[in-house]
PDB file of N, CA, C and O in Angstrom:
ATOM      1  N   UNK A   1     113.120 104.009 102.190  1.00  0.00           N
ATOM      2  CA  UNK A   1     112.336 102.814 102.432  1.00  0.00           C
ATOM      3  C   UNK A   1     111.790 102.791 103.856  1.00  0.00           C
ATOM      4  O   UNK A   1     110.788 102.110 104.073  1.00  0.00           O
ATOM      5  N   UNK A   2     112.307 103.409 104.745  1.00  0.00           N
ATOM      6  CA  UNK A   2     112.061 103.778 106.096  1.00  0.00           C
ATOM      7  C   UNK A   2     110.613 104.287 106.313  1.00  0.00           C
ATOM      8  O   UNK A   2     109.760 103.870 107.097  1.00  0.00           O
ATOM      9  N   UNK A   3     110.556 105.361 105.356  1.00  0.00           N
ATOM     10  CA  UNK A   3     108.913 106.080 105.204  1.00  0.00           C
ATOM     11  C   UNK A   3     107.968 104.725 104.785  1.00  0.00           C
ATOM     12  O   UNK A   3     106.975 104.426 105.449  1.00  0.00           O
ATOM     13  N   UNK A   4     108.449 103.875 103.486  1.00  0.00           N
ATOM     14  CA  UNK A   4     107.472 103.126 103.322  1.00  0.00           C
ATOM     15  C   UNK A   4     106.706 102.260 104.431  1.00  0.00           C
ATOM     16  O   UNK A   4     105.506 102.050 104.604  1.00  0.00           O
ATOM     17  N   UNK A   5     108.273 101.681 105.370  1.00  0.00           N
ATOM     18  CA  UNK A   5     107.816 100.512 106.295  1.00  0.00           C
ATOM     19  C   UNK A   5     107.124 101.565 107.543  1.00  0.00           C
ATOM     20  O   UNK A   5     106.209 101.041 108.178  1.00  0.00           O
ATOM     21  N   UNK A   6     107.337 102.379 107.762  1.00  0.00           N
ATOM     22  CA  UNK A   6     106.078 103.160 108.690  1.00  0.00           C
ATOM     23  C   UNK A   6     105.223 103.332 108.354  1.00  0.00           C
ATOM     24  O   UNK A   6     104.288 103.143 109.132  1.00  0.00           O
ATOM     25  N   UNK A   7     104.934 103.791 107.017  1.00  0.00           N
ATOM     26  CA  UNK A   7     103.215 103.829 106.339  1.00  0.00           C
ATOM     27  C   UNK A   7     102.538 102.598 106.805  1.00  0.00           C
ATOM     28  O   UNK A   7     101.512 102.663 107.482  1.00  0.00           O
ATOM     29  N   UNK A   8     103.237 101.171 106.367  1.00  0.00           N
ATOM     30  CA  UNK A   8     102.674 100.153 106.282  1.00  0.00           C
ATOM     31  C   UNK A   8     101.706  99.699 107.584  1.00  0.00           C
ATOM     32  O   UNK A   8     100.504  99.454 107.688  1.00  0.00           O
ATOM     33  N   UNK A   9     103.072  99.712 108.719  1.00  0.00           N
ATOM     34  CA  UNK A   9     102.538  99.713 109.707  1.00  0.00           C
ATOM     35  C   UNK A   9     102.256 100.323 110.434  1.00  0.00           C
ATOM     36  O   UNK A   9     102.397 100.004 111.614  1.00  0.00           O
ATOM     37  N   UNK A  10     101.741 101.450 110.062  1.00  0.00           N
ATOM     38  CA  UNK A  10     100.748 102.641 110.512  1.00  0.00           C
ATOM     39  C   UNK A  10      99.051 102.267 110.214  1.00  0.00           C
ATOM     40  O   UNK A  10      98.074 102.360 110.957  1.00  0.00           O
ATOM     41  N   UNK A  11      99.171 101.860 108.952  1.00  0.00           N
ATOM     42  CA  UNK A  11      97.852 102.067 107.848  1.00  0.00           C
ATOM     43  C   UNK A  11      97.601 100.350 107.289  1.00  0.00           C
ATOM     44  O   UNK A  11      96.450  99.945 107.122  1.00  0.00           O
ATOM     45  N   UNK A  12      98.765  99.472 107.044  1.00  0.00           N
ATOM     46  CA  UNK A  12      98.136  98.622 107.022  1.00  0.00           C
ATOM     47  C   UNK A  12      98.564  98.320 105.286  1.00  0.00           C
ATOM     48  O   UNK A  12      99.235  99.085 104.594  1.00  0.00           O
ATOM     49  N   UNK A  13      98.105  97.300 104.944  1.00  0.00           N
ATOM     50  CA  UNK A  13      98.451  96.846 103.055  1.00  0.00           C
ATOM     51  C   UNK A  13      97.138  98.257 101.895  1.00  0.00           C
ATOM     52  O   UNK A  13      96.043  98.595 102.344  1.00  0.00           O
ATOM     53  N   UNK A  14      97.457  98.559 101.086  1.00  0.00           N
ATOM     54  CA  UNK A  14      96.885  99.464 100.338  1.00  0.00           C
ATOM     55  C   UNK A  14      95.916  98.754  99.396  1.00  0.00           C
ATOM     56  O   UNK A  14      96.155  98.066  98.403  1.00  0.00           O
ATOM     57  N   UNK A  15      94.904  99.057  99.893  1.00  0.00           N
ATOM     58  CA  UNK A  15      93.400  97.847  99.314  1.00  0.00           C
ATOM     59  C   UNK A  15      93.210  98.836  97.814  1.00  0.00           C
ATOM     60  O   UNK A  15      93.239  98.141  96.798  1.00  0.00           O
ATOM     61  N   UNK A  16      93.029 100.300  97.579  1.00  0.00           N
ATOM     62  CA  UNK A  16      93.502 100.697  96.381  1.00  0.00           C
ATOM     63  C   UNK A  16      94.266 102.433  96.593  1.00  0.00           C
ATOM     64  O   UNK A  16      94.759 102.957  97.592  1.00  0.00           O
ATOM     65  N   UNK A  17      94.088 102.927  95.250  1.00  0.00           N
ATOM     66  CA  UNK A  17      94.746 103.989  95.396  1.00  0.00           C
ATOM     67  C   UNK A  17      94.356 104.672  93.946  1.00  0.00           C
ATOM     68  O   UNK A  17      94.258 103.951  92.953  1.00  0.00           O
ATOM     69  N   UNK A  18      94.168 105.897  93.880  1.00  0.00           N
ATOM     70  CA  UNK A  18      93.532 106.894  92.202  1.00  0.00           C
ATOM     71  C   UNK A  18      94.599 108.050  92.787  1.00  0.00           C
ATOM     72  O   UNK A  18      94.811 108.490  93.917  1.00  0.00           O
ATOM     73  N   UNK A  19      95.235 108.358  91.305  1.00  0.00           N
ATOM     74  CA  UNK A  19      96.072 109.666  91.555  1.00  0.00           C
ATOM     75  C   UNK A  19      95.155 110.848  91.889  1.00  0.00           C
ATOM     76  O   UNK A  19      93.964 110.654  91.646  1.00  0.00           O
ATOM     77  N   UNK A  20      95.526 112.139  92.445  1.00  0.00           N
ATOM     78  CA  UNK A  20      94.296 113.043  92.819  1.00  0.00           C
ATOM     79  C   UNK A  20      95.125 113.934  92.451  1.00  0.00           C
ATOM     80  O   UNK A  20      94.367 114.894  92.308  1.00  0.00           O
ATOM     81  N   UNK A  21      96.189 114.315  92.185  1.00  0.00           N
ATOM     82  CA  UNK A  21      96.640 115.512  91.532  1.00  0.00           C
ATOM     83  C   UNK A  21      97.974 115.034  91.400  1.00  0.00           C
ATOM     84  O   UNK A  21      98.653 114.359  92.174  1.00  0.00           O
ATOM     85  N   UNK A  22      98.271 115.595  90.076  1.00  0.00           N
ATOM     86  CA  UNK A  22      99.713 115.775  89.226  1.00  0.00           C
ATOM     87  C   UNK A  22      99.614 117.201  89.011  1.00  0.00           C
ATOM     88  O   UNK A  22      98.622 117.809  88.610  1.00  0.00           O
ATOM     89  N   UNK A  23     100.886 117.730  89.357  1.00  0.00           N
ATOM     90  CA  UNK A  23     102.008 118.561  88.579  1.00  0.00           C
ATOM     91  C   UNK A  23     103.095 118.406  87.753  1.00  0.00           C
ATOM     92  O   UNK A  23     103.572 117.275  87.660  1.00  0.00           O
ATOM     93  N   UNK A  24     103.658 119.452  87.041  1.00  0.00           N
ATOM     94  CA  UNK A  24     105.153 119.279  86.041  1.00  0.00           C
ATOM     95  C   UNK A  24     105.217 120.481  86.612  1.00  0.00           C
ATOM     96  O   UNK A  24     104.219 121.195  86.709  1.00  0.00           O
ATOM     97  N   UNK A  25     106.785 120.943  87.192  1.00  0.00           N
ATOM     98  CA  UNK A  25     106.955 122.226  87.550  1.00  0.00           C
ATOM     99  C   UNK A  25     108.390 122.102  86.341  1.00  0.00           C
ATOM    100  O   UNK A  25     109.239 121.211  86.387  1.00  0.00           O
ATOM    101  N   UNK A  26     108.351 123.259  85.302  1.00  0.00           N
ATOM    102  CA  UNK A  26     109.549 123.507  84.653  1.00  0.00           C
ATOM    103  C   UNK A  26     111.009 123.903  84.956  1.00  0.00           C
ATOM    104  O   UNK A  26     111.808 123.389  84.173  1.00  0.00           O
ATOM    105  N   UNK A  27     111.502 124.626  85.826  1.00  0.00           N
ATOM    106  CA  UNK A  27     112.739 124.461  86.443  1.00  0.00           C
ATOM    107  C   UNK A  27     113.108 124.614  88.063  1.00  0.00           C
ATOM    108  O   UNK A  27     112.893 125.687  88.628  1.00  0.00           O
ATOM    109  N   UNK A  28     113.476 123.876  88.526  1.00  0.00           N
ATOM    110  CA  UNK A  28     114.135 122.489  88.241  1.00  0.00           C
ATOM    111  C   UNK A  28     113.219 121.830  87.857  1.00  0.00           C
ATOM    112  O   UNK A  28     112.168 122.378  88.191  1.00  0.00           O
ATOM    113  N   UNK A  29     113.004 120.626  87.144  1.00  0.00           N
ATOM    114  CA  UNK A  29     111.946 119.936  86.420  1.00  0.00           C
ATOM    115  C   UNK A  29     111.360 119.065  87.419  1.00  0.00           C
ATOM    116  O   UNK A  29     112.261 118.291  87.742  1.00  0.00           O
ATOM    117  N   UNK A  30     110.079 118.736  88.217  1.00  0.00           N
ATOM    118  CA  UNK A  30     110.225 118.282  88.973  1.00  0.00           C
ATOM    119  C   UNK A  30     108.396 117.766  88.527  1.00  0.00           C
ATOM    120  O   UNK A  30     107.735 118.227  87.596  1.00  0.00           O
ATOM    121  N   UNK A  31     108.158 117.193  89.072  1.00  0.00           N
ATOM    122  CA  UNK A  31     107.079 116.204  89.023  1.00  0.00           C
ATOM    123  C   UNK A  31     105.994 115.743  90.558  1.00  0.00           C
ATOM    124  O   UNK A  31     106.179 114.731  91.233  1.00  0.00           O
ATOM    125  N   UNK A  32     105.170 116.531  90.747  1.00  0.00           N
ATOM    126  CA  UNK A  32     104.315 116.607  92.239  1.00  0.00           C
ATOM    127  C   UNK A  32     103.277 115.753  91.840  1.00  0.00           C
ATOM    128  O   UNK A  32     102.593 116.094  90.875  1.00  0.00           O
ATOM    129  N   UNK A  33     102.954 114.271  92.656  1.00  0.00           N
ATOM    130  CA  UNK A  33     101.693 113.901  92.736  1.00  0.00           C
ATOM    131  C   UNK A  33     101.304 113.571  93.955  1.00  0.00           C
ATOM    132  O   UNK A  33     102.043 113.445  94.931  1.00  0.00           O
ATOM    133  N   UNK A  34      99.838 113.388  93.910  1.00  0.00           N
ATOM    134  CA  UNK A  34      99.387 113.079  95.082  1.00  0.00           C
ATOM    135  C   UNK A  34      98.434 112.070  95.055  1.00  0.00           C
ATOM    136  O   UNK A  34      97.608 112.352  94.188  1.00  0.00           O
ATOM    137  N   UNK A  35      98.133 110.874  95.685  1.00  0.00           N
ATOM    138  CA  UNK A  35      97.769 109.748  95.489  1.00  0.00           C
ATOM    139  C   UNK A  35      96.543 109.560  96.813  1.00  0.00           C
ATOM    140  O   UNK A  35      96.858 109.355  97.985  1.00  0.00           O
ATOM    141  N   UNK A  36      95.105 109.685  96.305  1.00  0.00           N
ATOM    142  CA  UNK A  36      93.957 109.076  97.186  1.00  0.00           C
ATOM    143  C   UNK A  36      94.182 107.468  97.665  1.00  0.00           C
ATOM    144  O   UNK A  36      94.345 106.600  96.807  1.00  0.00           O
ATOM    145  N   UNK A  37      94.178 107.168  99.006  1.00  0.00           N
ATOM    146  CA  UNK A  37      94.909 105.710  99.203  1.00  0.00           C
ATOM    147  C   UNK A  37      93.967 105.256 100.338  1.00  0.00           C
ATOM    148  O   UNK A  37      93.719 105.863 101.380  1.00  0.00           O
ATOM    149  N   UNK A  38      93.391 103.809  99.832  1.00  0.00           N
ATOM    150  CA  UNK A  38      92.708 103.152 100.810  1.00  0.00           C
ATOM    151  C   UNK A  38      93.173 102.178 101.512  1.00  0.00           C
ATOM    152  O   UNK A  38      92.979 101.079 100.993  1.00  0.00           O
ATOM    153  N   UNK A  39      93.649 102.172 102.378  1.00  0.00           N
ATOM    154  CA  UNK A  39      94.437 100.834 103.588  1.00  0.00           C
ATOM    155  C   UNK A  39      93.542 100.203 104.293  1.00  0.00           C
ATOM    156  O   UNK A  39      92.323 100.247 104.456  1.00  0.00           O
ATOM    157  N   UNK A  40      94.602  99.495 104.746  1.00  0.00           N
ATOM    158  CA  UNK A  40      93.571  98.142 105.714  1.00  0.00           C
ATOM    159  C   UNK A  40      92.718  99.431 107.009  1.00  0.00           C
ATOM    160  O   UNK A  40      91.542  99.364 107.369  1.00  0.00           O
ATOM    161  N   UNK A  41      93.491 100.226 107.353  1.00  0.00           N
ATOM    162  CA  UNK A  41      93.159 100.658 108.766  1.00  0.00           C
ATOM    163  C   UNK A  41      92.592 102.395 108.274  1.00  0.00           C
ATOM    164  O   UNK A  41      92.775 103.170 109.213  1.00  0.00           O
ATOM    165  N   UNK A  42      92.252 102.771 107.588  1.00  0.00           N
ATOM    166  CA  UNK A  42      91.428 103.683 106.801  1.00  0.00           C
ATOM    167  C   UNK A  42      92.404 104.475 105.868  1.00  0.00           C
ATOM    168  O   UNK A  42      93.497 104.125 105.423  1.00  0.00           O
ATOM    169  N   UNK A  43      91.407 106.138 105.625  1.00  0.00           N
ATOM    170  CA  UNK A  43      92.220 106.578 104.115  1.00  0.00           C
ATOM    171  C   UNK A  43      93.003 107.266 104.159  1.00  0.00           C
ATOM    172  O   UNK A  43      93.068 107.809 105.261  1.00  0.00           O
ATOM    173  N   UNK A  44      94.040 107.712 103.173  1.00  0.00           N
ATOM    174  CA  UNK A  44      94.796 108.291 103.575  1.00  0.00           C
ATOM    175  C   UNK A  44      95.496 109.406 101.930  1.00  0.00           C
ATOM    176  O   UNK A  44      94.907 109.490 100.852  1.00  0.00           O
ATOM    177  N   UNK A  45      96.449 109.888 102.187  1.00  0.00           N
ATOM    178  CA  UNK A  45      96.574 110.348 101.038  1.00  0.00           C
ATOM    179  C   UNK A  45      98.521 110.435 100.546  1.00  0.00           C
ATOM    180  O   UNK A  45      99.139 110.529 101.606  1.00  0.00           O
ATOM    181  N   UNK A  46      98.993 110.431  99.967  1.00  0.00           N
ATOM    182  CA  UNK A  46     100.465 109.972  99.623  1.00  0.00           C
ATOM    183  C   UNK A  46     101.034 110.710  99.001  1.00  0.00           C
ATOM    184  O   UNK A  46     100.934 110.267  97.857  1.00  0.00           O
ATOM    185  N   UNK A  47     101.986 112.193  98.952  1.00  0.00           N
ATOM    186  CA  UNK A  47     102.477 112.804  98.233  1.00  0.00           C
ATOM    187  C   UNK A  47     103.975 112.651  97.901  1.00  0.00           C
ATOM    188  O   UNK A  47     104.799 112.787  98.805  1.00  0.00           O
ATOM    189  N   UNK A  48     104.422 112.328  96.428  1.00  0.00           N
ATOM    190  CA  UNK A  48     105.391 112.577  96.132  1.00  0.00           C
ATOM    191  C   UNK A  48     106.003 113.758  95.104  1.00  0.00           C
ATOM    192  O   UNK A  48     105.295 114.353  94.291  1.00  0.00           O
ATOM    193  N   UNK A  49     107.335 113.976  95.271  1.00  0.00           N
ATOM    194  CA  UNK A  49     107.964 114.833  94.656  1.00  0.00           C
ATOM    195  C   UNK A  49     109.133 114.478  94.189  1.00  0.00           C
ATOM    196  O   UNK A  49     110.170 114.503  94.852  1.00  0.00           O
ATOM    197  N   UNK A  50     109.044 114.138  93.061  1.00  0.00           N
ATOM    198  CA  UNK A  50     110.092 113.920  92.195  1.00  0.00           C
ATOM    199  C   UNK A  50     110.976 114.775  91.083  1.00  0.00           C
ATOM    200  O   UNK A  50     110.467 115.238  90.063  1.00  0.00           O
ATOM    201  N   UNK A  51     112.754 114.955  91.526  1.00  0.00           N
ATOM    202  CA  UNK A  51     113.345 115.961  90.606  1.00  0.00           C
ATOM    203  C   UNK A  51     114.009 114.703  89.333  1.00  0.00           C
ATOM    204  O   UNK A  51     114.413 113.549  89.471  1.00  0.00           O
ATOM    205  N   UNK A  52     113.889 115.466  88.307  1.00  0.00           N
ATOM    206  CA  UNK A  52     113.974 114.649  87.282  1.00  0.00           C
ATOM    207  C   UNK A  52     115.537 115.650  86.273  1.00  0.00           C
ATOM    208  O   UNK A  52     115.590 116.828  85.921  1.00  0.00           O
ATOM    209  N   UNK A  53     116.331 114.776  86.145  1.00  0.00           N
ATOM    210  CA  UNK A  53     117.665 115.147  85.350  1.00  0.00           C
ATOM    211  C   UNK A  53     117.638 114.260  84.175  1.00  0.00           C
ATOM    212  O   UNK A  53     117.305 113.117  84.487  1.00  0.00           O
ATOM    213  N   UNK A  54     117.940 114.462  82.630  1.00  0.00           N
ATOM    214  CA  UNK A  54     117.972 113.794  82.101  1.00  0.00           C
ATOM    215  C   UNK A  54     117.291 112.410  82.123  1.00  0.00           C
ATOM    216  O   UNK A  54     116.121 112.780  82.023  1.00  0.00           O
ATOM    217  N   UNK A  55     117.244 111.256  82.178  1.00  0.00           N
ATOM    218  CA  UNK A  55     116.627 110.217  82.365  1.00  0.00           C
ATOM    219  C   UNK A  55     116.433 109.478  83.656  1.00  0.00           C
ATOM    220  O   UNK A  55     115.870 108.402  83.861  1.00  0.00           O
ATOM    221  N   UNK A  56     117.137 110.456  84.626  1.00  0.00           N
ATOM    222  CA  UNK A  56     117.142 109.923  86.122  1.00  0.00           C
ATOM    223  C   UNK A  56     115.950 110.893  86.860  1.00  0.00           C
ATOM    224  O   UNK A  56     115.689 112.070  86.614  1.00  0.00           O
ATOM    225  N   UNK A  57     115.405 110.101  87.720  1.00  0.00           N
ATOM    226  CA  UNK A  57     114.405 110.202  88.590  1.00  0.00           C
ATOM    227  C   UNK A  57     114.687 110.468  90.338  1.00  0.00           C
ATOM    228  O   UNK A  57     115.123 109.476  90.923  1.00  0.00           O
ATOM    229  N   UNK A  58     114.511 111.476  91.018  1.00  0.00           N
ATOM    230  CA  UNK A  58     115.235 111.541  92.495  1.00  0.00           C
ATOM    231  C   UNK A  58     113.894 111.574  93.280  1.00  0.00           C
ATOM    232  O   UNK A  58     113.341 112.673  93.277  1.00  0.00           O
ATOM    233  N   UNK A  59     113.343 110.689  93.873  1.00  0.00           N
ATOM    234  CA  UNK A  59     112.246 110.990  94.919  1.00  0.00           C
ATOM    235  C   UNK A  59     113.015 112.232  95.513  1.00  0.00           C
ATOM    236  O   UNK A  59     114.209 112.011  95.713  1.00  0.00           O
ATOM    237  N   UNK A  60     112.545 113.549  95.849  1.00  0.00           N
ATOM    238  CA  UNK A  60     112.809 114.575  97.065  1.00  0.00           C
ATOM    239  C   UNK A  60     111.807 114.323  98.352  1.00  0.00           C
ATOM    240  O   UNK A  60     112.043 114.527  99.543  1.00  0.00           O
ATOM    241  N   UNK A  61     110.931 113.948  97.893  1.00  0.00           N
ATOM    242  CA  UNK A  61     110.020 114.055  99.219  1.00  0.00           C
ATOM    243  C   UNK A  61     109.035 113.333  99.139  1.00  0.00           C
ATOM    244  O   UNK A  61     108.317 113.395  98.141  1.00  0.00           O
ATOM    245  N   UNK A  62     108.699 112.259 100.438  1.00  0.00           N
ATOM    246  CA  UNK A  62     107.520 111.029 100.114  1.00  0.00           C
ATOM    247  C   UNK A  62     106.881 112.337 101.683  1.00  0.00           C
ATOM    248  O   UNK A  62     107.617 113.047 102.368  1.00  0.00           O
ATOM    249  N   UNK A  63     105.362 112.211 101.774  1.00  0.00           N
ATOM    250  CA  UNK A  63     104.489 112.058 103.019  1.00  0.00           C
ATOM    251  C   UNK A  63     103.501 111.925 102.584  1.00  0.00           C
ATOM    252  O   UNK A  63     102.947 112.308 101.554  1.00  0.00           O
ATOM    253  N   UNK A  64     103.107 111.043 103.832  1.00  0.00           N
ATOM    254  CA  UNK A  64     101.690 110.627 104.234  1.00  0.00           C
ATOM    255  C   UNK A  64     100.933 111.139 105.073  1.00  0.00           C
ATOM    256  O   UNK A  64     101.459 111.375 106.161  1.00  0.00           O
ATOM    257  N   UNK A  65      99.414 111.511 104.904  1.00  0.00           N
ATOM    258  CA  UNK A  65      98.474 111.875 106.284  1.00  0.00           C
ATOM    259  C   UNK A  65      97.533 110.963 105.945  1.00  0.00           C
ATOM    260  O   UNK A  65      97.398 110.127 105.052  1.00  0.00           O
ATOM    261  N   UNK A  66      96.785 111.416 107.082  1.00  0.00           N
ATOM    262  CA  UNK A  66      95.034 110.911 106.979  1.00  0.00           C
ATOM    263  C   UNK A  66      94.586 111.721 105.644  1.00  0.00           C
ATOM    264  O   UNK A  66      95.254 112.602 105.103  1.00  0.00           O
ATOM    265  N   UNK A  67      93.133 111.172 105.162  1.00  0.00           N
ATOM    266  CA  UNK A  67      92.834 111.956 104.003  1.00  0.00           C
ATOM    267  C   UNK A  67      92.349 113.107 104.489  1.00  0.00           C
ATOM    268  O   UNK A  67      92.244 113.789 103.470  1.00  0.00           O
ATOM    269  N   UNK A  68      91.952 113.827 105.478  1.00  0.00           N
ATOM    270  CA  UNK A  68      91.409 114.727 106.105  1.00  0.00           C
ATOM    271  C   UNK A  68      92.690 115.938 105.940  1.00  0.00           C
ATOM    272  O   UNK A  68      92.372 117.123 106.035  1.00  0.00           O
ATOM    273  N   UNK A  69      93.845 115.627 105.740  1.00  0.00           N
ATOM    274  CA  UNK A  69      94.963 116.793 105.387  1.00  0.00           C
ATOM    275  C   UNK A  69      95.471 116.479 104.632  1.00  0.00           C
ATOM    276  O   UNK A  69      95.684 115.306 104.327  1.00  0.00           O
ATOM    277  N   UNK A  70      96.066 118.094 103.726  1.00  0.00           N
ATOM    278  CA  UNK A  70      96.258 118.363 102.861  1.00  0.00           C
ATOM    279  C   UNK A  70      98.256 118.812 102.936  1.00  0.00           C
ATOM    280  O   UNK A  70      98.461 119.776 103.674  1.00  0.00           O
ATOM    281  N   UNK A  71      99.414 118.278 102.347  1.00  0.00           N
ATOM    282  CA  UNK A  71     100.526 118.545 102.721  1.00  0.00           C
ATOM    283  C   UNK A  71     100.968 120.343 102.485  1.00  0.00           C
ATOM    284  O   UNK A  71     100.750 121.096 101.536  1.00  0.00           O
ATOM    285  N   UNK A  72     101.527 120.519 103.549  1.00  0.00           N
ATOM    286  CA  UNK A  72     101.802 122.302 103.036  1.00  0.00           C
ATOM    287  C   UNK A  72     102.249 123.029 101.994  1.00  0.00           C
ATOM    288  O   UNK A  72     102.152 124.246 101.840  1.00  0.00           O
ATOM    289  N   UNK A  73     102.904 121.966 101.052  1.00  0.00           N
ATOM    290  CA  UNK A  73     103.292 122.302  99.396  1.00  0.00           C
ATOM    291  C   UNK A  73     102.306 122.821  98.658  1.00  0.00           C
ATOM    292  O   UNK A  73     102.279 123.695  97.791  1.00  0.00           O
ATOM    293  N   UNK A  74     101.145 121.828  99.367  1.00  0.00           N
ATOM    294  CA  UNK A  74      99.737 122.591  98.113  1.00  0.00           C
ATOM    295  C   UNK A  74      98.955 123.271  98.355  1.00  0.00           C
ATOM    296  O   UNK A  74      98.111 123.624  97.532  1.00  0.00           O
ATOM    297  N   UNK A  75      99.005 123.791  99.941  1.00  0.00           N
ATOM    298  CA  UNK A  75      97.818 124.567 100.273  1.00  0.00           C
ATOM    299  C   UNK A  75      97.853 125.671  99.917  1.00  0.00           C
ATOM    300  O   UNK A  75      96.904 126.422 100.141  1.00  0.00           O
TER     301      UNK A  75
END
């Protein structure tokens, strides 16, 4: 929740947001998206990574940049 409250007040309330890429990676089962995001204080972009066990869900990894970069997972 730490990451969230720095986004916020970094960037400001999220005026909208369109997913810009999903993955499914098959083992470990894990789930990559990345989220186009418009804030009060300009754009930005939101990647998560989620490992998935049976019906449980584990965020592994939240970051944020400007929309101008791309996180090193996907380049």
């Amino acid at each position: 929740m730490s990451l969230a409250k720095q986004t916020y007040e970094k960037w400001g309330k999220v005026q909208s947001a369109s997913l810009s890429l999903a993955k499914v990676l098959p083992s470990p089962l894990q789930v990559r998206m990345e989220y186009k995001v418009k804030y009060e204080k300009g754009d930005g972009l939101e990647w998560f990574i989620w490992n998935t066990q049976g019906d449980e869900a584990l965020l592994l990894q939240y970051r944020n940049s400007p929309d101008s970069e791309t996180p090193a997972e996907q380049k």
